[in-house]
N, C-alpha and C positions, 0 to 999 in steps of 0.2 A: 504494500500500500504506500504511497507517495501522495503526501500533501505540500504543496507549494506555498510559499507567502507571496502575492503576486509581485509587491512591488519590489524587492531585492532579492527575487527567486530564489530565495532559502527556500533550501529542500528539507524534510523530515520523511523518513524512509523506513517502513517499519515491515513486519514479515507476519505473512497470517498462514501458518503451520497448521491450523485448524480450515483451513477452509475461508471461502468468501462470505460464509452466514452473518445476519446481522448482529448476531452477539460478540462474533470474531474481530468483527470492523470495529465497532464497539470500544470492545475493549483494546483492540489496537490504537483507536483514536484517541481515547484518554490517554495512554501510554505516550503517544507521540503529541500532543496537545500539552500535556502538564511538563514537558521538557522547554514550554514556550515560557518565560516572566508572564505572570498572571496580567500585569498593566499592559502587554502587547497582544493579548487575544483578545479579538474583537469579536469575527466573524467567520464561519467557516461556509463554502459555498459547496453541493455535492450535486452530482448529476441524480438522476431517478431511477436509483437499481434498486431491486427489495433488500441490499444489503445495508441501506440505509434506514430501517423502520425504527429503529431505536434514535433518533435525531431527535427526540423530544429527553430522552434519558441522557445522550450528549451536551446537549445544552444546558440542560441542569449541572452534571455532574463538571462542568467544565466552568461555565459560568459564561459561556457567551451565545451569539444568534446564531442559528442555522437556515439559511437557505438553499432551494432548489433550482438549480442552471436549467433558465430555458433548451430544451433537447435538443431541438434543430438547430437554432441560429448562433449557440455558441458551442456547438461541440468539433469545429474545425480549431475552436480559437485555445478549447481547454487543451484539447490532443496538440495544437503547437504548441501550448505553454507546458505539459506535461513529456515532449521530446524532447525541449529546451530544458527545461529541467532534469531528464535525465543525462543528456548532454556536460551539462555543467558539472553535476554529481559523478560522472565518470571522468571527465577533465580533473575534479579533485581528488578525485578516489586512490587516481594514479599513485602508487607508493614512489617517492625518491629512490635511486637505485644507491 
């Protein structure tokens, strides 16, 4: 799972070993969200997959708003900001030799 901050594409990169279920997502997002300073979470933006049905437990449990990315007209925009962001993350990933 990979959440972006859009405006200085910080990437947070987390691993769901169980599966895509929405309890997996869940609890990966808290995971990878509470590694954020609480004064810089605002908002998280998710597309409309059933792995999202816990967004109402998310935002509680986190302390910020949840919304849903229009389907069609932004999902060229998310998948380029989520190549770009893996992009960047593999540029850093790189180990020094």
């Amino acid at each position: 799972m990979t959440l972006i901050e859009r405006a200085s594409r910080f990437n947070l990169i987390g691993d769901l070993p169980e599966g895509h279920d929405a309890t997996s997502v869940f609890a990966c997002c808290i995971e990878l969200i509470e590694r954020v300073p609480a004064g810089a979470r605002r908002t998280l933006t998710w597309d409309q997959g059933t792995e999202t049905a816990c967004h109402d437990d998310l935002a509680a449990a986190v302390g910020i708003d949840v919304f849903f990315a229009e389907p069609v007209r932004h999902e060229a925009l998310c998948i380029r900001a989520v190549v770009k962001g893996h992009r960047l993350w593999a540029v850093a990933a790189v180990p020094s030799s």
